[in-house]
C-alpha positions in Angstrom: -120.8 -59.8 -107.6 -123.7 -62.6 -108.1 -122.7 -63.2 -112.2 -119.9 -63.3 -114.2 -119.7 -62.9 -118.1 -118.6 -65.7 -120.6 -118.8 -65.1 -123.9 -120.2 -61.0 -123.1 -123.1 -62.4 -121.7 -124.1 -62.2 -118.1 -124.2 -65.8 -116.3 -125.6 -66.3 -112.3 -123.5 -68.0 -110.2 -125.0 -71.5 -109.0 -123.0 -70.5 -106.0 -120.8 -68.4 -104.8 -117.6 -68.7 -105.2 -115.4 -70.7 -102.1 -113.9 -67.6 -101.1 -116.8 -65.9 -100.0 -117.3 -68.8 -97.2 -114.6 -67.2 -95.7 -116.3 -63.7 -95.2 -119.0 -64.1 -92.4 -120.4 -61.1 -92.7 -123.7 -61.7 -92.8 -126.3 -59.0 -94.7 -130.1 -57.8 -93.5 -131.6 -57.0 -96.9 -135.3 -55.8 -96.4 -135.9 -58.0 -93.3 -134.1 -61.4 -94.5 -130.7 -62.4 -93.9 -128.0 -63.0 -96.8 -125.0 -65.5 -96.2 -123.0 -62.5 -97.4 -123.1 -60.1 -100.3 -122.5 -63.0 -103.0 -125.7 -64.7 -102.2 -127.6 -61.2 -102.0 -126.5 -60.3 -105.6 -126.8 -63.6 -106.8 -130.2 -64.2 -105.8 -131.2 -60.2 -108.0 -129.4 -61.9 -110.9 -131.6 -65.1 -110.6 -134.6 -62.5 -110.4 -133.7 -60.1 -112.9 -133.4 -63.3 -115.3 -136.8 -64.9 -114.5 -134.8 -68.0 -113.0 -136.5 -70.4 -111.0 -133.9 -69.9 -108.2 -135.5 -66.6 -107.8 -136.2 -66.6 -104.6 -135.1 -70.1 -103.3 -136.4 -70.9 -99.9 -133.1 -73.0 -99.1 -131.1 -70.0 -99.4 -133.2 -66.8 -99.7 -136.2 -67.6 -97.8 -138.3 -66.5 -100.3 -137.3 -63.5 -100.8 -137.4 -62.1 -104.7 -134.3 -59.6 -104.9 -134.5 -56.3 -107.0 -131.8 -54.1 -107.4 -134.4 -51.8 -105.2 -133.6 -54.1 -102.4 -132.3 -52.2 -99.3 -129.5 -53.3 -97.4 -130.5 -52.5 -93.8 -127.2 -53.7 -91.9 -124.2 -56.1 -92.2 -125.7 -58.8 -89.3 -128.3 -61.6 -88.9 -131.5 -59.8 -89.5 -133.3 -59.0 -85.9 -136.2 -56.7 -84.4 -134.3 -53.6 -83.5 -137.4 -52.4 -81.9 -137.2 -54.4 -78.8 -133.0 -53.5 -78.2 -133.5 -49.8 -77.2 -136.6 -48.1 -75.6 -135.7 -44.6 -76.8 -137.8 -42.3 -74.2 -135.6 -44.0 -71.2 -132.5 -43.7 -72.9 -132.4 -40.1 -74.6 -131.2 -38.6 -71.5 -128.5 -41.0 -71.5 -127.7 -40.5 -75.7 -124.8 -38.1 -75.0 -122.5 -40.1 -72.8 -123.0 -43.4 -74.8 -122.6 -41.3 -78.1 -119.2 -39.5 -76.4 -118.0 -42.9 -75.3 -118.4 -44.8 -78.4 -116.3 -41.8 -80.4 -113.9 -42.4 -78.0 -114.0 -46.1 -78.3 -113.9 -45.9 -82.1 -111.2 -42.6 -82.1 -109.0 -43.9 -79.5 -109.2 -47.1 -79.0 -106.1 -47.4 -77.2 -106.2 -44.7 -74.7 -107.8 -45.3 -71.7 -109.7 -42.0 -70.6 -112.4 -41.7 -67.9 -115.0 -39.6 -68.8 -117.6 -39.2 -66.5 -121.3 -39.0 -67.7 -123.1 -37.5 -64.8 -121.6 -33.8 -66.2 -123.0 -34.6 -69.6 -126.9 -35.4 -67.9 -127.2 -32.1 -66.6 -126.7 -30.3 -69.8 
């Protein structure tokens, strides 16, 4: 995704290619955010190669790609921690858990469910 061959040898991309500006699907690899995939995989090549780019604070903020890099999400990486406090919240897992099935399963039915039976239980 980050090289292509020519002449059956693997080249980096200097970029990405223009269609990938169209995808804004921004990646959290191991804490720093990717443009998209493209740059992520470009930016292992650069490494894996001993490039200078490796790493290139005006796109990769100085972050040195492996093919051991973890993708954590497909978003603009942010502290997670702060966005639930799960001791306050576990009693209310189930309903948001049931609700966001339905959400994703139905998404076109609208169904009432009612929570306060599920807090009991």
């Amino acid at each position: 995704m980050g090289e292509y061959c020519q002449k059956g040898k693997c080249i980096c991309y200097d970029s990405c290619p223009r269609d990938w500006s169209n995808h804004q699907s921004k990646v959290c690899v191991d804490g720093v955010t990717y443009s998209h995939l493209c740059d992520f995989y470009r930016n292992i090549c650069y490494c894996r190669t001993n490039d200078a780019r490796c790493g290139d604070e005006r796109y990769f903020h100085g972050h040195r790609a492996s093919p051991d890099s973890i993708i954590r999400y497909y978003a603009e990486c942010r502290d997670l921690t702060t966005l639930c406090n799960w001791s306050a919240r576990k009693r209310y897992f189930k309903c948001q858990l049931i609700r966001w099935f339905q959400q994703l399963l139905l998404p076109n039915v609208s169904m009432p469910f009612c929570c306060s039976c599920t807090l009991h239980a």
